[in-house]
C-alpha positions as CSV (number, residue, x, y, z in Angstrom):
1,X,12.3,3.2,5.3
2,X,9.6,0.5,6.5
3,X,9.4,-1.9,9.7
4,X,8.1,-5.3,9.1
5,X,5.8,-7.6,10.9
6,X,8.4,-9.6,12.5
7,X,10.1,-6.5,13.7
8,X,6.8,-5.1,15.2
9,X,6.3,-7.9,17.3
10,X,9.7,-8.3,18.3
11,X,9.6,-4.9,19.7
12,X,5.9,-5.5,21.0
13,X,7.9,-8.7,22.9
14,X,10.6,-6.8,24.2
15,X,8.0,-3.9,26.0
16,X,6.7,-6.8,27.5
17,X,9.6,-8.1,29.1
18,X,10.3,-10.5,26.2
19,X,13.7,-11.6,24.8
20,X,15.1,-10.7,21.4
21,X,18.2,-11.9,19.4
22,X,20.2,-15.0,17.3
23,X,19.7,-18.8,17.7
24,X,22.2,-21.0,17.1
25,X,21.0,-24.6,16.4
26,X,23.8,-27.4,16.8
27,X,24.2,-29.2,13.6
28,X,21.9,-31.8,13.0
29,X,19.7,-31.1,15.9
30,X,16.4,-29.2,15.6
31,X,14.7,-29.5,19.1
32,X,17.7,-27.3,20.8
33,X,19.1,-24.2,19.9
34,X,21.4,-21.2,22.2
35,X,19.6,-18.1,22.7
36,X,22.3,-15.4,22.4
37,X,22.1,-12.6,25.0
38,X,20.4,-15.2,27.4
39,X,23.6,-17.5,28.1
40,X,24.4,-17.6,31.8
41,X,22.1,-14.6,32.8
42,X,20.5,-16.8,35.7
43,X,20.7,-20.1,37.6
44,X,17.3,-20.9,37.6
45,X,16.5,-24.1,35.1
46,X,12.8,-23.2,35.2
47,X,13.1,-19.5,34.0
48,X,11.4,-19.7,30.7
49,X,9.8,-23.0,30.6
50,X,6.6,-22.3,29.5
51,X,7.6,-19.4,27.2
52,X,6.8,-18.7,23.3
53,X,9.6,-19.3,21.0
54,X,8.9,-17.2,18.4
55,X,11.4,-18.3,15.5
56,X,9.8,-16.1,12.5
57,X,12.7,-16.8,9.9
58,X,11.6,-20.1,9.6
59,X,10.6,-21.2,6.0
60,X,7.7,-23.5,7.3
61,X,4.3,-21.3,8.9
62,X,4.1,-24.6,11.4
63,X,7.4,-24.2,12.1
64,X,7.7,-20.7,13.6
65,X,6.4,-21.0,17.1
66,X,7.4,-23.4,19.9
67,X,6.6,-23.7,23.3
68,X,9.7,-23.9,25.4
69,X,10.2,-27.5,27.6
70,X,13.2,-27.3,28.7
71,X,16.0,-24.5,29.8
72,X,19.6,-24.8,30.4
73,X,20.7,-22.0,32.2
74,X,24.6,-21.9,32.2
75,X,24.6,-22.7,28.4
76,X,21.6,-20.2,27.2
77,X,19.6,-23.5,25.9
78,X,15.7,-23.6,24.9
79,X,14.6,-27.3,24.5
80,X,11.3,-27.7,23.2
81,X,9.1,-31.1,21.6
82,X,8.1,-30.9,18.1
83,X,11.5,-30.5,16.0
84,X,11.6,-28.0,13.3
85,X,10.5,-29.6,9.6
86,X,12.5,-27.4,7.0
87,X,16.5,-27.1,7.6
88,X,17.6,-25.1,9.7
89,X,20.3,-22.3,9.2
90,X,23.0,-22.2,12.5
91,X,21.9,-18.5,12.8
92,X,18.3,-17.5,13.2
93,X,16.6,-14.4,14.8
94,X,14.4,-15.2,17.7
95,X,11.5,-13.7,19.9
96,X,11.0,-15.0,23.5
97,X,7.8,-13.7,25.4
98,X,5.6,-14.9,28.1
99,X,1.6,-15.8,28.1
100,X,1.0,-14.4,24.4
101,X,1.2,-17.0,21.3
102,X,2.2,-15.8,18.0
103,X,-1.4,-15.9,16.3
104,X,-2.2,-13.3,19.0
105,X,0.5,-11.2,18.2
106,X,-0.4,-10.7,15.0
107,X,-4.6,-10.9,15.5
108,X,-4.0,-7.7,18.3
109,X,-1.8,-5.9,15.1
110,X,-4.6,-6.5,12.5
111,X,-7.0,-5.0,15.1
112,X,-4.9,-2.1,15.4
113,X,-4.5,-1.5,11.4
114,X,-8.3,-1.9,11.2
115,X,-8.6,0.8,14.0
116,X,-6.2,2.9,12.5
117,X,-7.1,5.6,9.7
118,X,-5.0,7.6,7.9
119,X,-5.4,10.4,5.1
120,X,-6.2,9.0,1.9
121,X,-6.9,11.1,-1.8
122,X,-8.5,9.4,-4.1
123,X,-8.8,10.8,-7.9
124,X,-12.0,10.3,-10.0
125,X,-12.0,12.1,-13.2
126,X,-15.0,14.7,-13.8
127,X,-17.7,13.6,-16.4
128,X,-18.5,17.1,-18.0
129,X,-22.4,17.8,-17.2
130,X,-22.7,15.4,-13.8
131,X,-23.3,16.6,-10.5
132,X,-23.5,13.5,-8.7
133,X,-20.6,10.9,-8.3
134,X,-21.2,7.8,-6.4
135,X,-17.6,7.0,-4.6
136,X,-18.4,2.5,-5.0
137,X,-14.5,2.5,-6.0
138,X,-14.2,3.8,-2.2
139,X,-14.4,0.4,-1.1
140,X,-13.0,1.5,2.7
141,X,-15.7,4.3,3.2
142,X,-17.7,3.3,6.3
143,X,-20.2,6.3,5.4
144,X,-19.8,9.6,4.2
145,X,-18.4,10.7,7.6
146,X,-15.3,9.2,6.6
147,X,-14.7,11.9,3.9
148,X,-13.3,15.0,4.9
149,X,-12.9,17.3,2.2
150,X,-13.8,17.1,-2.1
151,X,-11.4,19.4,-4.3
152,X,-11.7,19.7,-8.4
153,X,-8.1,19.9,-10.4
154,X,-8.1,21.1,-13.5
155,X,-5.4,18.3,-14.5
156,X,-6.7,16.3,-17.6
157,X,-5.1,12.9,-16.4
158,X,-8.1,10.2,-16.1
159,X,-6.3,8.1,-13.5
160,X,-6.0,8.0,-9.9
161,X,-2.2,7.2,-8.6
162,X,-1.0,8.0,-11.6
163,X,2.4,7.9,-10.4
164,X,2.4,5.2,-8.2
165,X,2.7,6.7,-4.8
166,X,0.3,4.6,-3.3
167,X,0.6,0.9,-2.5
168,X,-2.0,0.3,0.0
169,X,-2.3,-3.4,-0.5
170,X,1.4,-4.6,0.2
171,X,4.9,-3.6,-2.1
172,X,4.6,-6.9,-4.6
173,X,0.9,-6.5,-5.2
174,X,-0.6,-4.6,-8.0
175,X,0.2,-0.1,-6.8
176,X,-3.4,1.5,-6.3
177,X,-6.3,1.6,-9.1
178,X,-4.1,-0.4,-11.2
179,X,-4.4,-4.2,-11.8
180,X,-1.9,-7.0,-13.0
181,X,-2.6,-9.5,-15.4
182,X,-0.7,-12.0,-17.1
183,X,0.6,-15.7,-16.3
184,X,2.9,-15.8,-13.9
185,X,3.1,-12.1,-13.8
186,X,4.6,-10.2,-11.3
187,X,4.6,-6.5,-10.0
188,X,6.9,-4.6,-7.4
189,X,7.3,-1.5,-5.6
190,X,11.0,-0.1,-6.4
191,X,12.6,2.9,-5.4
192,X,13.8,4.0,-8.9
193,X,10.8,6.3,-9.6
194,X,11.9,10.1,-11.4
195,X,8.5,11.6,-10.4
196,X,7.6,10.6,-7.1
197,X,9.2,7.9,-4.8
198,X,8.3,5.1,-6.0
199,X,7.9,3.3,-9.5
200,X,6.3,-0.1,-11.1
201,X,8.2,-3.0,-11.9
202,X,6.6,-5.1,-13.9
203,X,8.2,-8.5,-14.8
204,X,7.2,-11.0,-17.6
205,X,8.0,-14.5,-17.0
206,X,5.9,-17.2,-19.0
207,X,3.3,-14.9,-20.3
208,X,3.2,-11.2,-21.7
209,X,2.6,-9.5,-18.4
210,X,0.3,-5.9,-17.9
211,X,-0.3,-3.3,-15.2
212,X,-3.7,-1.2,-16.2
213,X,-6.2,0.9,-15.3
214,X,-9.8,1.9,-16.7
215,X,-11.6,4.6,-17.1
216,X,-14.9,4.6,-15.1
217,X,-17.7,3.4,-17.6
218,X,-19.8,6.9,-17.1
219,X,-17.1,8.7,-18.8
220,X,-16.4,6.3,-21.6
221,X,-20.4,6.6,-22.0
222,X,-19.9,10.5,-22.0
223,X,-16.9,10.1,-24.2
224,X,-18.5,8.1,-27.2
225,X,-22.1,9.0,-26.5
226,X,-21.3,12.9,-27.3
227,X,-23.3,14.7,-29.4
228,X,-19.8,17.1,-29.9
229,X,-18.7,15.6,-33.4
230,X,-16.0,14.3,-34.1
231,X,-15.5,12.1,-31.1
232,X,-12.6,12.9,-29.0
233,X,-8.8,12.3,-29.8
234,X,-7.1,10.1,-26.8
235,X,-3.6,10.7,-25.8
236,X,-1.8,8.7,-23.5
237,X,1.5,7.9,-22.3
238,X,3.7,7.1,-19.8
239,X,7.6,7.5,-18.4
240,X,9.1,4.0,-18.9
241,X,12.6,2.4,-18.3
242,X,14.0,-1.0,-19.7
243,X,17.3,-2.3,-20.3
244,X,16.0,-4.9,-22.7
245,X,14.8,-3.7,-26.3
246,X,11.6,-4.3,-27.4
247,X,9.7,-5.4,-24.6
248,X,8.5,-2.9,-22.9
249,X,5.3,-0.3,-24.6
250,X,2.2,1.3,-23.5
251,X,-1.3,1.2,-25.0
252,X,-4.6,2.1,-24.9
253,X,-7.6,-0.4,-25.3
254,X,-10.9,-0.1,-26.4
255,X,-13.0,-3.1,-24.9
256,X,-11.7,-5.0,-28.1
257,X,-8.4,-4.0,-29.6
258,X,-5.4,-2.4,-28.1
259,X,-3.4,1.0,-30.0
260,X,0.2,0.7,-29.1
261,X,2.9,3.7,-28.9
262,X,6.7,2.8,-29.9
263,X,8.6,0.0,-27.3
264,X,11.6,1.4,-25.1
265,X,14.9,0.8,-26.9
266,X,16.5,-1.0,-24.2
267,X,19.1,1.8,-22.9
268,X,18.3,2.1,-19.2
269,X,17.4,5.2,-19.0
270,X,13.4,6.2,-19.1
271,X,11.7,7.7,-22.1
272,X,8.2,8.9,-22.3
273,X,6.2,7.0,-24.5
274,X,3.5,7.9,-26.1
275,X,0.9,8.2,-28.7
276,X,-3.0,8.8,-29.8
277,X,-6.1,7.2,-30.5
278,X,-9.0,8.4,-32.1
279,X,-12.2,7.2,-30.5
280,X,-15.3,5.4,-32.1
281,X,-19.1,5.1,-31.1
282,X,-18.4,1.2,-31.0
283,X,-15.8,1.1,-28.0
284,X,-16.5,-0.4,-24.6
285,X,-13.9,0.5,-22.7
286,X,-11.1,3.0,-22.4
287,X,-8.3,1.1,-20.4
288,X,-4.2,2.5,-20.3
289,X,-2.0,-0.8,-20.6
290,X,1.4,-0.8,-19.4
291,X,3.4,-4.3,-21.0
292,X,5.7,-6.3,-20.9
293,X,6.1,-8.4,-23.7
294,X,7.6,-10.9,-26.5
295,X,10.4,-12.1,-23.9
296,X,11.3,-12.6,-20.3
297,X,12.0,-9.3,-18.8
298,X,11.3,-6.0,-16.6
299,X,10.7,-2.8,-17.1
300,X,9.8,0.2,-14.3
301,X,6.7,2.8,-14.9
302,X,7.5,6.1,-13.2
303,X,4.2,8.3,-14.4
304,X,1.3,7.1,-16.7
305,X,-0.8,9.7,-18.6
306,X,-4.5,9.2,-20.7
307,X,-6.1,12.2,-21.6
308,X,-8.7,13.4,-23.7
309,X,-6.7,15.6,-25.8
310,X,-5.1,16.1,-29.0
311,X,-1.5,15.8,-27.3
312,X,0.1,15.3,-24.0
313,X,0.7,19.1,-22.0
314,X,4.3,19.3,-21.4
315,X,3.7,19.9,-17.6
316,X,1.4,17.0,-17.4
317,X,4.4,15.1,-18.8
318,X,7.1,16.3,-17.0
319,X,5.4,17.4,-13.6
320,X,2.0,15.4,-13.5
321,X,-1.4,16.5,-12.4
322,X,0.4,18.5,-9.2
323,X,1.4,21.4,-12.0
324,X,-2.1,22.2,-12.0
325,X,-4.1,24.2,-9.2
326,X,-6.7,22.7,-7.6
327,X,-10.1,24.2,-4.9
328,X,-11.6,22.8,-2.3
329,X,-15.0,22.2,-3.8
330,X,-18.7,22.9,-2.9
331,X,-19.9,19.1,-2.5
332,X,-22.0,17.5,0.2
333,X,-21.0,14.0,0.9
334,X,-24.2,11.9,1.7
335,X,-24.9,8.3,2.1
336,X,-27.9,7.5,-0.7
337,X,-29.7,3.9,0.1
338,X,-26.3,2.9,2.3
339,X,-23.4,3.9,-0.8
340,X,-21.7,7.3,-0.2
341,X,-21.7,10.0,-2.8
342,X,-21.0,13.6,-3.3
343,X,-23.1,16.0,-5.0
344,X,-21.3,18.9,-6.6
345,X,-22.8,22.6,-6.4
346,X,-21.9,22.7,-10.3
347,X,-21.2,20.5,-13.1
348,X,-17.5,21.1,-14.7
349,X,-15.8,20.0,-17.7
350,X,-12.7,17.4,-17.6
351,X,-10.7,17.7,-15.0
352,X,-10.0,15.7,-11.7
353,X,-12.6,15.0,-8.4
354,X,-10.3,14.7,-5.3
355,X,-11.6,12.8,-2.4
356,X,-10.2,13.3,0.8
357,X,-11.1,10.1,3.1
358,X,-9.8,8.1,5.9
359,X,-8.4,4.7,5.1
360,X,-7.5,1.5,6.9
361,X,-4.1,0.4,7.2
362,X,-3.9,-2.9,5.2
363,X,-3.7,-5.9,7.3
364,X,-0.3,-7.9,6.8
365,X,-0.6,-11.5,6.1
366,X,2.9,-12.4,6.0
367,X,5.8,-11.8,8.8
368,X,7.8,-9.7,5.7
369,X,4.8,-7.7,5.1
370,X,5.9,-4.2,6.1
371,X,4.9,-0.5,7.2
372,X,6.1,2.8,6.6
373,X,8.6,3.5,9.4
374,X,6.8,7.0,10.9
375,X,3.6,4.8,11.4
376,X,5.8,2.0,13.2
377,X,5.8,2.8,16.3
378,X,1.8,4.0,16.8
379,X,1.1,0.6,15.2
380,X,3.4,-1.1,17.9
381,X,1.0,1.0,20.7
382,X,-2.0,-0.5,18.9
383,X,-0.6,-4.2,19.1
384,X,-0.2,-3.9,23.1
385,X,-3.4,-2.0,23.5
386,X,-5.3,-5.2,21.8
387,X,-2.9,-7.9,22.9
388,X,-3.3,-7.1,26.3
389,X,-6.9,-6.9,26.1
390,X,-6.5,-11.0,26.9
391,X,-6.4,-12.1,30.7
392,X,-4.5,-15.0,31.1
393,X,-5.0,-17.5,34.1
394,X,-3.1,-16.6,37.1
395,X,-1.7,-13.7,35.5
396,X,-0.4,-11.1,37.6
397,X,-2.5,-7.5,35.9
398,X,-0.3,-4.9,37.5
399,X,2.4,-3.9,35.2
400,X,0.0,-5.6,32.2
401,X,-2.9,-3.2,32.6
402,X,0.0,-0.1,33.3
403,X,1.9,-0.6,30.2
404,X,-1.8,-1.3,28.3
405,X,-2.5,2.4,29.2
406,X,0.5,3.7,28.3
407,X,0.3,2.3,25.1
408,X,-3.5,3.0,24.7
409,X,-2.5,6.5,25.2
410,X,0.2,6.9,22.4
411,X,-1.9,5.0,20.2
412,X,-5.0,7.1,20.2
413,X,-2.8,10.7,20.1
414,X,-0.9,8.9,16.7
415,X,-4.1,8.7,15.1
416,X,-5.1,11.7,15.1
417,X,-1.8,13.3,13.7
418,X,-2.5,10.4,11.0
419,X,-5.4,12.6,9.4
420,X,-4.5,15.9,7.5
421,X,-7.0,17.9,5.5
422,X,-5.8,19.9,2.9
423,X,-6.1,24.0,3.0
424,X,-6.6,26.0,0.7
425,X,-3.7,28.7,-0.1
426,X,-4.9,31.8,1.3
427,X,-5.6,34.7,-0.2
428,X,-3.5,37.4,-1.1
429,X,-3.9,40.5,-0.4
430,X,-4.1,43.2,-3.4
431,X,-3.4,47.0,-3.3
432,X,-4.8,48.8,-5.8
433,X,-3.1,52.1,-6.5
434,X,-4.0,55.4,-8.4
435,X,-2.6,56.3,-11.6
């Protein structure tokens, strides 16, 4: 379940002693509109002259906020100047709140995503001889304080978010290490995914449309720089459904060419596509492609797979890199000329690095942008704790500053339950008896 923008600060308005509910516009007319829940609640003509009319299912940005001139009372009636642009639908949902305008409502909830951190792991896969891994793809670290704990799996998977838990930059932007490309492309988070909750949709329109991800350039170096002869067989692969034939296949590219493994046949139900490619001293890159192709159409990715083996592990297929253990590591995270990195105690062989940091929440950008519902109402906390930070003129402070405490309060005792550092298992205890 997730809570939108729109919903946050309707229930930020309502704490306030803000109004919430359905307009009805009269036909034709888009300076007026009833305020359900509001009609013939009071006598007084003057009651919310003055107000914010927030009126966020508006199609036009310029046409979501108004500032109420008029009130009728007896008939539940907001009058205001500027009439609405874009038509108007006879039932709209609508936020009424004193002294606060809407770009500060959503300004004070951008503040509190920024202040907010929550657990993140982030996979890097080992290059076999290294020690020291520079964490640039960590774009969020604000030092290496911000990481709290380094573990090594033993899973051969190259790729981080492999199945597509993690959507930290919005549900129809590209899912986490991955990238989107193709005209008029188009990606979204669906909740058809077999291995985790989620899956990729990705949807050809005009152009053959991809979701990808690359290998970081040391281990390509590593990988076709080895003096180990012959150069290393690539498998990769991933869990893919389609109800068009033909359209949908994964691949593996080399900095010039692309290998592809069989398309989906078009039945609906996922298959696990795969294949192998045999590495050469002349590629540039080593990149997993998930496409769409030849013709309009979608297809969802539950799990992708690129290893450097001869074949895909059944358990990596079926049960992904969490069928493999994984330690807390010996690492000390450091910050080296202002970039963070973490220096192993050993070098391994493949296998997985993962980070355990604290993230930002993303900032939303659009009233439908949404949040996971068991962060809703901390982030609701956060919006009054920053909103309220403003002193309007003549502004009475006394339940203001009491309800910005209160909310200060749950806001800072959320956060902390936000971070959670793995544990290792603990040990078992052995009894070793006589013959």
């Amino acid at each position: 379940m997730t809570v939108s923008r729109a919903t946050l600060i309707a229930r930020a308005a309502l704490r306030l002693g803000g109004h919430s509910g359905t307009l009805s516009f009269t036909s034709g007319v888009s300076t007026r509109a009833v305020l359900a829940g509001l009609v013939g609640t009071s006598d007084d003509d003057s009651m919310y002259v003055g107000w914010h009319l927030f009126m966020l299912d508006a199609t036009n940005e310029t046409d979501r906020e108004r500032t109420v001139t008029e009130w009728d009372a007896s008939t539940g009636t907001a009058g205001w100047e500027v009439a609405r642009s874009d038509t108007v639908s006879t039932s709209e949902t609508y936020v009424l709140v004193p002294d606060y305008s809407l770009d500060e409502f959503r300004q004070a909830l951008n503040l509190a995503l920024r202040e907010s951190k929550r657990s993140y792991a982030y996979t890097l896969p080992l290059v076999p001889g290294i020690t020291r891994y520079d964490l640039s793809a960590l774009s969020w670290l604000e030092g290496s304080d911000d990481i709290d704990s380094v573990w090594v799996g033993q899973s051969p998977n190259l790729l981080h978010n492999e199945d597509f838990t993690l959507w930290q930059n919005g549900s129809a932007l590209a899912p986490d290490g991955w990238t989107l490309a193709g005209s008029d492309a188009a990606v979204a988070r669906v909740a058809t995914g077999i291995h985790s909750p989620y899956a990729a949709r990705v949807t050809r329109a005009t152009a053959d449309a991809t979701l990808y991800q690359s290998v970081p350039a040391a281990l390509v170096q590593y990988l076709t720089r080895s003096a180990n002869a012959p150069l290393p067989l690539i498998s990769f692969g991933a869990w893919v459904t389609s109800s068009t034939a033909s359209i949908a296949r994964v691949g593996v590219y080399n900095g010039s060419t692309t290998t592809w493994a069989s398309y989906h046949t078009g039945n609906g139900v996922p298959q696990f596509l795969s294949s192998t490619y045999q590495m050469t001293a002349a590629d540039t890159a080593l990149r997993l492609v998930l496409s769409v192709n030849t013709s309009a159409g979608a297809a969802d990715f539950h799990r992708g797979v690129l290893c450097p083996l001869a074949s895909i592990p059944d358990q990596l297929k079926d049960r992904g890199s969490g069928a493999y253990l994984a330690d807390a590591a010996y690492a000390a995270p450091r910050n080296v000329g202002g970039l963070p990195v973490i220096d192993l105690a050993s070098s391994y062989g493949y296998g997985q690095i993962i980070v355990h940091s604290r993230r930002q929440f993303p900032e939303m950008t659009a009233d439908t942008d949404v949040v996971e519902d068991q962060y809703a109402d901390a982030l609701q906390a956060g919006l009054l704790r920053w909103l309220l930070d403003a002193m309007k003129p003549n502004q009475d402070r006394t339940r203001l500053d009491r309800i910005r405490g209160e909310e200060a309060a749950k806001w800072t005792r959320a956060n902390k339950k936000f971070i959670s550092k793995p544990v290792e298992e603990a040990p078992r205890r052995v009894t070793v008896m006589g013959a």
